[in-house]
Biotite code that builds the C-alpha atoms (Angstrom):
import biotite.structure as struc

atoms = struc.array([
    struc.Atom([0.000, 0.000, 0.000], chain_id="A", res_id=1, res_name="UNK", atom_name="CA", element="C"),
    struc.Atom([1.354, 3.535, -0.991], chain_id="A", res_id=2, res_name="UNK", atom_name="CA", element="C"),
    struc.Atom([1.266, 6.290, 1.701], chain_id="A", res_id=3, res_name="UNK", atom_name="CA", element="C"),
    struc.Atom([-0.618, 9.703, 1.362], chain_id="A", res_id=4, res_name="UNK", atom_name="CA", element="C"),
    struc.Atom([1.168, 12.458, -0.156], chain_id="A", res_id=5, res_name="UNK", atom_name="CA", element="C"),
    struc.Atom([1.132, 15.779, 1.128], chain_id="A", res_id=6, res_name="UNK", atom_name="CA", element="C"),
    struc.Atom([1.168, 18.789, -0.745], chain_id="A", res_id=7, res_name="UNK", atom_name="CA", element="C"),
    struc.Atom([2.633, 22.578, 0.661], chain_id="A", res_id=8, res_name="UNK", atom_name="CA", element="C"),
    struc.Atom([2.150, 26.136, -0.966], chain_id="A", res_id=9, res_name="UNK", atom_name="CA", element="C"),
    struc.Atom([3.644, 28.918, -0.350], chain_id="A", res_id=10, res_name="UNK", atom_name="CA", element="C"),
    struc.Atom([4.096, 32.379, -2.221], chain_id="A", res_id=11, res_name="UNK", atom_name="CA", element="C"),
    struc.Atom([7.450, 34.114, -1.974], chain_id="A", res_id=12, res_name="UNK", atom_name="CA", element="C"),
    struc.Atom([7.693, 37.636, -3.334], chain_id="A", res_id=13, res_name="UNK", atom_name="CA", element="C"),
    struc.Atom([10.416, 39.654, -3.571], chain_id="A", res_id=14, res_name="UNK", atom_name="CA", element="C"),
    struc.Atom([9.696, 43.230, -2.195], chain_id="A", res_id=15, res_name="UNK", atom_name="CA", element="C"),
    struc.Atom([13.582, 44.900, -2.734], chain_id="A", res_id=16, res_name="UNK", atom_name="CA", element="C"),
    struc.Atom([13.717, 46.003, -6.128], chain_id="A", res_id=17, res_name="UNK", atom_name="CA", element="C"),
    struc.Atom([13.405, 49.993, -5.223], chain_id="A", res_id=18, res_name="UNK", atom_name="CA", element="C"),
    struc.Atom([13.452, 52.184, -8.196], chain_id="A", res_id=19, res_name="UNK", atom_name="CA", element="C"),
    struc.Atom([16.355, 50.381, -10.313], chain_id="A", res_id=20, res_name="UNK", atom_name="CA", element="C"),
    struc.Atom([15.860, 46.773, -10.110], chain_id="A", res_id=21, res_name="UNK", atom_name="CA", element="C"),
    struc.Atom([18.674, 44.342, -10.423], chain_id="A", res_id=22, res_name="UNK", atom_name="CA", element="C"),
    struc.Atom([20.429, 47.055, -12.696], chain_id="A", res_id=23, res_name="UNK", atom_name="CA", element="C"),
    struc.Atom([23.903, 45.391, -11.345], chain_id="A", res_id=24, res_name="UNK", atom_name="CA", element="C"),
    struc.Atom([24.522, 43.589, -8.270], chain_id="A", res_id=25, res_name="UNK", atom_name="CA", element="C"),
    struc.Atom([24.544, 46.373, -6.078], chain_id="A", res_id=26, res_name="UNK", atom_name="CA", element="C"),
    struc.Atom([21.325, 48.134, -7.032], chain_id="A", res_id=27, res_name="UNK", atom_name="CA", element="C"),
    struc.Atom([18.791, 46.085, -5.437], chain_id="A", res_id=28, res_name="UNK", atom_name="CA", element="C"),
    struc.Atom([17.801, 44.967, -2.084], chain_id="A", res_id=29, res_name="UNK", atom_name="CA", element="C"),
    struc.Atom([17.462, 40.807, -1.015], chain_id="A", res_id=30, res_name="UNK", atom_name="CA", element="C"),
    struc.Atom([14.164, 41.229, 0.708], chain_id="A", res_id=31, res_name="UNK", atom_name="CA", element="C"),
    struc.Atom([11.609, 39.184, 0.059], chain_id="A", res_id=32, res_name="UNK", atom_name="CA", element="C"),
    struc.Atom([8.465, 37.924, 2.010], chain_id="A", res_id=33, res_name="UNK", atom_name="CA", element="C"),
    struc.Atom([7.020, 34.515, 1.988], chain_id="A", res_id=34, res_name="UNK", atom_name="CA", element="C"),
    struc.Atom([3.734, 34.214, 2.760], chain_id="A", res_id=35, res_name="UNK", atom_name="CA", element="C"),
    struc.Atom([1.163, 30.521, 3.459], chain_id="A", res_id=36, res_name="UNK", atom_name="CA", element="C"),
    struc.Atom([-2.637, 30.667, 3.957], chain_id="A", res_id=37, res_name="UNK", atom_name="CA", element="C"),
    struc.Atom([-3.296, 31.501, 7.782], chain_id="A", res_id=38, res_name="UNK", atom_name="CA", element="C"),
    struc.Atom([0.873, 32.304, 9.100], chain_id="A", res_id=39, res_name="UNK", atom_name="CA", element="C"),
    struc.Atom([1.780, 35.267, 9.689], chain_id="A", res_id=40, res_name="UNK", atom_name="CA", element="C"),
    struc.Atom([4.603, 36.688, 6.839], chain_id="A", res_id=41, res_name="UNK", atom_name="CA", element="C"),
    struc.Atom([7.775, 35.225, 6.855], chain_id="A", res_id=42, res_name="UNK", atom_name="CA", element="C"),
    struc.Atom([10.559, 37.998, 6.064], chain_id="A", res_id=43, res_name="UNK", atom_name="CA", element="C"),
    struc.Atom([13.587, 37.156, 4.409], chain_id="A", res_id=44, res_name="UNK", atom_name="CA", element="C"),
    struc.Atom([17.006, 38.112, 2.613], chain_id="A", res_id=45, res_name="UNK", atom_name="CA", element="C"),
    struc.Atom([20.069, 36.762, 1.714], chain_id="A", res_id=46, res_name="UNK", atom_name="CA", element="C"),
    struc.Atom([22.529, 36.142, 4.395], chain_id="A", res_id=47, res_name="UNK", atom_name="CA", element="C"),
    struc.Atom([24.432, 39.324, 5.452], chain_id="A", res_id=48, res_name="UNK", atom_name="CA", element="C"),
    struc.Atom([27.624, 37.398, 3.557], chain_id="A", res_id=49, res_name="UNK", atom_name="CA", element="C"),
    struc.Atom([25.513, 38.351, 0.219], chain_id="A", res_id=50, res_name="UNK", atom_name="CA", element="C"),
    struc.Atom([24.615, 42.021, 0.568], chain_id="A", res_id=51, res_name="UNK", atom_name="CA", element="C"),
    struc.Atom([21.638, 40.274, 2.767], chain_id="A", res_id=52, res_name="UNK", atom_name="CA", element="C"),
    struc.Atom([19.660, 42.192, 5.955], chain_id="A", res_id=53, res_name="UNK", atom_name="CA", element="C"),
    struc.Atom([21.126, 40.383, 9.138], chain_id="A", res_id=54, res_name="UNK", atom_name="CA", element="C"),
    struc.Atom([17.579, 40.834, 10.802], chain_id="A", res_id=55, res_name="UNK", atom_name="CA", element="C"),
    struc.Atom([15.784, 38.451, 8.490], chain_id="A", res_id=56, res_name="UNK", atom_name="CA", element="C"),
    struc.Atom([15.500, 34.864, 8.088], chain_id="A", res_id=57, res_name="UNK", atom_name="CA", element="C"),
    struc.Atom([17.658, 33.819, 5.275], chain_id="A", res_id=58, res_name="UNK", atom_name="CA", element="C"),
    struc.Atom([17.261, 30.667, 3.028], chain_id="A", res_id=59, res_name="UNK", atom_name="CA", element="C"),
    struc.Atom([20.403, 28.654, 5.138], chain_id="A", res_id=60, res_name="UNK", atom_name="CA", element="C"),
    struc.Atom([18.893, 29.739, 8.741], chain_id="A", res_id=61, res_name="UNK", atom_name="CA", element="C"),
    struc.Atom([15.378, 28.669, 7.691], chain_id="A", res_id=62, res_name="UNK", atom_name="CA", element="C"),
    struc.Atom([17.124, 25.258, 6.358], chain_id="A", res_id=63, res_name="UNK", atom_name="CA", element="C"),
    struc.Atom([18.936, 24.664, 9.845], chain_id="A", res_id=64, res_name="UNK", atom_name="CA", element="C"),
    struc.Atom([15.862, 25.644, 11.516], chain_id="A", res_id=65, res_name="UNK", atom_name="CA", element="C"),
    struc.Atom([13.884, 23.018, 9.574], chain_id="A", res_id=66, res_name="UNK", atom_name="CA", element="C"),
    struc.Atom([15.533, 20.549, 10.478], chain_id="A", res_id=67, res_name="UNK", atom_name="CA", element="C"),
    struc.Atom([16.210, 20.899, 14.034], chain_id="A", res_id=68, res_name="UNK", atom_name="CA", element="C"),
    struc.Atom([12.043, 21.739, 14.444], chain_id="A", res_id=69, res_name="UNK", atom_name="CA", element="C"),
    struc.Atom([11.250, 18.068, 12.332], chain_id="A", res_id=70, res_name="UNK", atom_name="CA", element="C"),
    struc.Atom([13.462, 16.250, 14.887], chain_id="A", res_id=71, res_name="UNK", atom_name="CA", element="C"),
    struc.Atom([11.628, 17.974, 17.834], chain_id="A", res_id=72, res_name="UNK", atom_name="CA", element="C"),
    struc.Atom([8.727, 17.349, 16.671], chain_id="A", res_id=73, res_name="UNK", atom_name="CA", element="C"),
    struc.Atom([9.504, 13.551, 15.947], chain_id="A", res_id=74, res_name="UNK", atom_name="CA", element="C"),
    struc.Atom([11.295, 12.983, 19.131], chain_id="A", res_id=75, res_name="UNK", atom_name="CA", element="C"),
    struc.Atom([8.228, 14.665, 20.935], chain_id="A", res_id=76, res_name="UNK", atom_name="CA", element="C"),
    struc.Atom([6.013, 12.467, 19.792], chain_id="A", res_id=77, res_name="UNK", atom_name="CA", element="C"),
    struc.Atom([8.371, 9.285, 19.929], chain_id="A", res_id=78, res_name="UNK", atom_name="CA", element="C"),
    struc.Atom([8.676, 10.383, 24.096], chain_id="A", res_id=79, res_name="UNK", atom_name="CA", element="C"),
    struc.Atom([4.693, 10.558, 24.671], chain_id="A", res_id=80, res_name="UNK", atom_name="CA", element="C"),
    struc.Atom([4.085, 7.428, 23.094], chain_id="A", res_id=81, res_name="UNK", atom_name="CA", element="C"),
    struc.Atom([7.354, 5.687, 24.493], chain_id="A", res_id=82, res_name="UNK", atom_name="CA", element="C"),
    struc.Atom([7.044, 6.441, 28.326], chain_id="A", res_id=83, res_name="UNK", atom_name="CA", element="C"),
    struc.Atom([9.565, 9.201, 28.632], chain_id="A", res_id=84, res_name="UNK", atom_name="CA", element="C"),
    struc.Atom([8.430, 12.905, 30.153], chain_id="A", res_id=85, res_name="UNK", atom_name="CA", element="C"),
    struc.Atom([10.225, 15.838, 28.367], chain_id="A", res_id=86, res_name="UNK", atom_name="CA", element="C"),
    struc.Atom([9.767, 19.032, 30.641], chain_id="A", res_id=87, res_name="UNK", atom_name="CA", element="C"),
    struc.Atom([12.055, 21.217, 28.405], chain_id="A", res_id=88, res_name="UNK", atom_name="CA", element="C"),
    struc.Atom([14.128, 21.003, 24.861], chain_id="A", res_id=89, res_name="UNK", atom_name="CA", element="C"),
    struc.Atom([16.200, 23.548, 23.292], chain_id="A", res_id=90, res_name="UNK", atom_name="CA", element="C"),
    struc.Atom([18.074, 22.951, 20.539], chain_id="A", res_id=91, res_name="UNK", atom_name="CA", element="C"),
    struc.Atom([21.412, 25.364, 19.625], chain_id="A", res_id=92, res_name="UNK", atom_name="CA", element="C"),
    struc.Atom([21.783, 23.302, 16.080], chain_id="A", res_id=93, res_name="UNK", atom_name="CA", element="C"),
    struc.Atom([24.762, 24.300, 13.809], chain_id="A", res_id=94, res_name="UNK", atom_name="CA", element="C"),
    struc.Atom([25.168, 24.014, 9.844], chain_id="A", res_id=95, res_name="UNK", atom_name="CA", element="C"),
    struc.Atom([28.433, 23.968, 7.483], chain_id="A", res_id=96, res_name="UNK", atom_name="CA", element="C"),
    struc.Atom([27.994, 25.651, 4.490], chain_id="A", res_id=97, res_name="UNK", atom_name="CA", element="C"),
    struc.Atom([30.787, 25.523, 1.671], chain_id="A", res_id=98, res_name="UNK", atom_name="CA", element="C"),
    struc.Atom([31.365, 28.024, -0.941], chain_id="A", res_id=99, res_name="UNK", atom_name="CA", element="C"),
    struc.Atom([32.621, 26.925, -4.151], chain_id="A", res_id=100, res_name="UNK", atom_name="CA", element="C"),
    struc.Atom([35.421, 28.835, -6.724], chain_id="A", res_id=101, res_name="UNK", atom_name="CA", element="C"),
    struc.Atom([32.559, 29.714, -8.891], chain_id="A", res_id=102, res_name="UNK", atom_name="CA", element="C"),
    struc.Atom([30.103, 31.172, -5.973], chain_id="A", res_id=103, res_name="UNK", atom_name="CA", element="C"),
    struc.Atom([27.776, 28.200, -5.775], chain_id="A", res_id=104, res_name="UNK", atom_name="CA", element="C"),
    struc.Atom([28.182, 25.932, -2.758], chain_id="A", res_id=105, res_name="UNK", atom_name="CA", element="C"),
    struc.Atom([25.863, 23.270, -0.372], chain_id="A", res_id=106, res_name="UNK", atom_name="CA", element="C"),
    struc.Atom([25.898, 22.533, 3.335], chain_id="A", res_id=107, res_name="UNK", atom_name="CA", element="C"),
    struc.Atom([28.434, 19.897, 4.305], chain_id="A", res_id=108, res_name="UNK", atom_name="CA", element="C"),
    struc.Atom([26.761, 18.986, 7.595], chain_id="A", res_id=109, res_name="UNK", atom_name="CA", element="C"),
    struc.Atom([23.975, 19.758, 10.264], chain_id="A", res_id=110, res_name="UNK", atom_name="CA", element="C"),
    struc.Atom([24.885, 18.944, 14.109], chain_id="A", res_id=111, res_name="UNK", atom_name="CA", element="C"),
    struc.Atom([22.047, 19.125, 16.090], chain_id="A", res_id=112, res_name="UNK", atom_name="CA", element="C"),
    struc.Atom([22.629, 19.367, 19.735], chain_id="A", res_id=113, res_name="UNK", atom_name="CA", element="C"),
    struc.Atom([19.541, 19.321, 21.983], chain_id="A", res_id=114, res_name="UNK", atom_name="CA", element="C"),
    struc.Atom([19.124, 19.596, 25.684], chain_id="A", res_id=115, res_name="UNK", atom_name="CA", element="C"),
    struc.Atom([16.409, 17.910, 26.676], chain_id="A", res_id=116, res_name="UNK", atom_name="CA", element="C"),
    struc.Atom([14.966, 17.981, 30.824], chain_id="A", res_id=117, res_name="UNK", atom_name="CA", element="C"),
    struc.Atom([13.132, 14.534, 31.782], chain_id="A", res_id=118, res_name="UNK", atom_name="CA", element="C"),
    struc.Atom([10.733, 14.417, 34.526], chain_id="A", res_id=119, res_name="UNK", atom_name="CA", element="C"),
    struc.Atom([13.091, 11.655, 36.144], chain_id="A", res_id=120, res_name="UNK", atom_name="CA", element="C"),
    struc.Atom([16.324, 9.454, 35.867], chain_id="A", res_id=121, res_name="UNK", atom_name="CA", element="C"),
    struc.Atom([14.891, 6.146, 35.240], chain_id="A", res_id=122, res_name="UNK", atom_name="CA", element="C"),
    struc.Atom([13.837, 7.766, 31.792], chain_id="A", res_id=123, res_name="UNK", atom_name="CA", element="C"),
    struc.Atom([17.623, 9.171, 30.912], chain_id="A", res_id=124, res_name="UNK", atom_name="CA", element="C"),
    struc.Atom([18.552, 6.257, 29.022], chain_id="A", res_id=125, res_name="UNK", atom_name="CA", element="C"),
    struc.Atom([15.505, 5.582, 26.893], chain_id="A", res_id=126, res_name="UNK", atom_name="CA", element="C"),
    struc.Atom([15.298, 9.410, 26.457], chain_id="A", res_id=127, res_name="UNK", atom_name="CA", element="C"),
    struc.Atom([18.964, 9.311, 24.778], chain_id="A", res_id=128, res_name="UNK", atom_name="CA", element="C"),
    struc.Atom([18.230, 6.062, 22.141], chain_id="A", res_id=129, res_name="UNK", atom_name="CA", element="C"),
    struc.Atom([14.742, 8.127, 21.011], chain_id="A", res_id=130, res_name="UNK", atom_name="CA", element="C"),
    struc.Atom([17.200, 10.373, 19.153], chain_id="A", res_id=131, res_name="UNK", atom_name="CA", element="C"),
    struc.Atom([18.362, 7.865, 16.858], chain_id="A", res_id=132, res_name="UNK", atom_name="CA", element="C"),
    struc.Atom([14.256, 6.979, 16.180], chain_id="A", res_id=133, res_name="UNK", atom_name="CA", element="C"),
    struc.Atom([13.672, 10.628, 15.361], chain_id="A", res_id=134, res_name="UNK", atom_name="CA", element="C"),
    struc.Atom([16.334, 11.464, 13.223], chain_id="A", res_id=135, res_name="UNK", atom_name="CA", element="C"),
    struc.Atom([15.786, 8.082, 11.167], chain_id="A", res_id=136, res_name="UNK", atom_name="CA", element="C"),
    struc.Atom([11.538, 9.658, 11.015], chain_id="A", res_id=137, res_name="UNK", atom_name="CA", element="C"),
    struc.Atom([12.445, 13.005, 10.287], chain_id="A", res_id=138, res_name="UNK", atom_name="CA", element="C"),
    struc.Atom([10.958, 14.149, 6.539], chain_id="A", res_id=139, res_name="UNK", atom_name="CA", element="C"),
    struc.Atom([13.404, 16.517, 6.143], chain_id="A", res_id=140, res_name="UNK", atom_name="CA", element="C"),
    struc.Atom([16.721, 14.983, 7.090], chain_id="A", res_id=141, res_name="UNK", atom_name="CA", element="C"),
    struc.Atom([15.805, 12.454, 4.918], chain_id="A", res_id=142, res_name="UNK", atom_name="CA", element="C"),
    struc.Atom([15.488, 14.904, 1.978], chain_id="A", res_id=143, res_name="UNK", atom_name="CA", element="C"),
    struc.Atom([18.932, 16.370, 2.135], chain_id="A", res_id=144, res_name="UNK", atom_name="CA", element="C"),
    struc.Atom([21.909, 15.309, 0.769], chain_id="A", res_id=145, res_name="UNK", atom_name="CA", element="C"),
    struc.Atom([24.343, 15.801, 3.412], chain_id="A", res_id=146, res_name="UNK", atom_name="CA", element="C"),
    struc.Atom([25.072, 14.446, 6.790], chain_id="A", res_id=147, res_name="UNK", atom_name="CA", element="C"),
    struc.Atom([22.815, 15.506, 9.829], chain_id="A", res_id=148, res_name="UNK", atom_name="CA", element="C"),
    struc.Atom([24.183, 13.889, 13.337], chain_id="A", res_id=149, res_name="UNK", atom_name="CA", element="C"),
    struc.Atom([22.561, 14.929, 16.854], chain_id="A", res_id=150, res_name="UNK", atom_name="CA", element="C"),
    struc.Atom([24.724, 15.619, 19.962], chain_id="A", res_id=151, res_name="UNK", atom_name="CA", element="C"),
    struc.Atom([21.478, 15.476, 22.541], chain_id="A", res_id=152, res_name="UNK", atom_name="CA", element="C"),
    struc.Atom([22.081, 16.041, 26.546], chain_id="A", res_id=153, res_name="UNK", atom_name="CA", element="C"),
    struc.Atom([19.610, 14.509, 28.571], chain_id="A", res_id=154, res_name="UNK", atom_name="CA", element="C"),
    struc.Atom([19.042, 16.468, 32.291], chain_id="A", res_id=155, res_name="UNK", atom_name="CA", element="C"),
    struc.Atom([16.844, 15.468, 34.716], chain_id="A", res_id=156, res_name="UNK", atom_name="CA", element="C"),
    struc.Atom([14.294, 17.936, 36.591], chain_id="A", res_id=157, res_name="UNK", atom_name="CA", element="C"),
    struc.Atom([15.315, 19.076, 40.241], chain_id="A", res_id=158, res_name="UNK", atom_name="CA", element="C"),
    struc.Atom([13.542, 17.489, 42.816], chain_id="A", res_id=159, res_name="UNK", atom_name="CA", element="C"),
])
């Protein structure tokens, strides 16, 4: 039996071409806003390494950020159905990007590194080998073409 497919739209316009346009590469601004039925707007750029605006999202951040929310999400779910209380996550995730001669380039690597609080010891262990689960279910780690490894820390709450 096939599974479902699932189908996303989005609408990204580009909002910095002031009065000259992309005249050279100087003349125009990397804004752009992407917008989804019912979410708020999304506002991006390039990154500030290509003429982008540091305080938007750009295309590598959103990237990272994709996949460290699929394997929180995974791993959430994976914990309420397999006996282990998360109190708190964070995840501080880090990509590699390399540029190449002719200005193109691909990320090299993800390293997500979550800290996750658990409601009590006994649940440390199992809590650590649900990592592997939800990286191995996560949709969008298994789209890219490059390595993404997890570093997780497992705390347990105070008292």
């Amino acid at each position: 039996m096939a599974g479902k497919t699932h189908r996303y739209e989005c609408r990204t316009e580009w909002t910095g071409a002031g009065e000259r346009g992309t005249v050279d590469y100087r003349s125009y601004d990397r804004a752009h806003v992407s917008r989804a039925a019912g979410r708020p707007d999304l506002p991006g750029s390039a990154d500030p390494a290509f003429r982008g605006d540091a305080s938007r999202w750009n295309p590598e951040l959103l990237l990272l950020a994709s996949l460290s929310q699929c394997h929180l999400l995974w791993y959430l779910h994976l914990c309420a159905t397999g006996g282990v209380t998360v109190l708190d996550y964070r995840d501080d995730a880090v990509g590699t990007m390399a540029e190449d001669s002719d200005g193109g380039g691909r990320f090299t690597g993800v390293e997500l590194r979550p800290v996750v609080t658990v409601a009590a010891a006994e649940m440390a262990g199992r809590a650590r080998e649900l990592h592997r689960a939800a990286h191995a279910k996560c949709f969008i780690a298994a789209s890219v073409n490059f390595p993404v490894t997890h570093s997780p820390r497992i705390e347990v709450a105070a008292g």
